[in-house]
N, C-alpha and C positions, 0 to 999 in steps of 0.2 A: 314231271320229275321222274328219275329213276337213279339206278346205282350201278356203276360197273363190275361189280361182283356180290355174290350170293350173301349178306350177313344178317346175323336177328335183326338188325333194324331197319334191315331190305324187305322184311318180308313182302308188305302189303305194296313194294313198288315193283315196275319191271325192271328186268336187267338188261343194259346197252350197253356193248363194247366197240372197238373199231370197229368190228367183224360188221356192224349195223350202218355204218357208213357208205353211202354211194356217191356218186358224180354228183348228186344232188340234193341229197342231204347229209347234211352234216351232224357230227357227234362232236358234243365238248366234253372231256373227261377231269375233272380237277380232284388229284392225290393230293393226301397228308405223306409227307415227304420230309428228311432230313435234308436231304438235297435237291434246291430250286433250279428247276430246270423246265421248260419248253419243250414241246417239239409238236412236229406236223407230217402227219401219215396223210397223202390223198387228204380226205374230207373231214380227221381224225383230227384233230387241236385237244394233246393235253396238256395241261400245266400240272404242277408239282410242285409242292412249299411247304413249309409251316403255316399257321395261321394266317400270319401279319403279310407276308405273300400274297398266298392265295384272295383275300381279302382284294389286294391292291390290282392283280389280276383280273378280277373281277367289276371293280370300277375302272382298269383302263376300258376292257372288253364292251362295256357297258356305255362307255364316255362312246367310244370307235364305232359302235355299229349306231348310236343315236344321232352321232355326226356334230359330236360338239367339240 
């Protein structure tokens, strides 16, 4: 686990942002957002949504890399 920026409830994890991203591994980033949006840097996939989004995101992501 970690968080992509510095906040009190970061404390005790590290912080990963694109910038941590290479040809080979990858970072997933998922914001609280008014606005549901995607996108994809290089190795860099983040999503953005409210709750019920990111939620659904997270079960496709989860469906797609298990192969069902």
């Amino acid at each position: 686990n970690a968080c992509y920026k510095d906040t009190k409830s970061c404390k005790d994890l590290v912080i990963k942002t694109c910038d941590d991203a290479t040809r080979t591994t990858g970072v997933i980033i998922f914001k609280y957002s008014n606005k549901t949006k995607v996108s994809l840097n290089g190795t860099c996939l983040t999503f953005e949504g409210d709750n019920e989004n990111l939620i659904k995101y997270v079960d496709k992501l989860t469906i797609t890399i298990n192969g069902l």
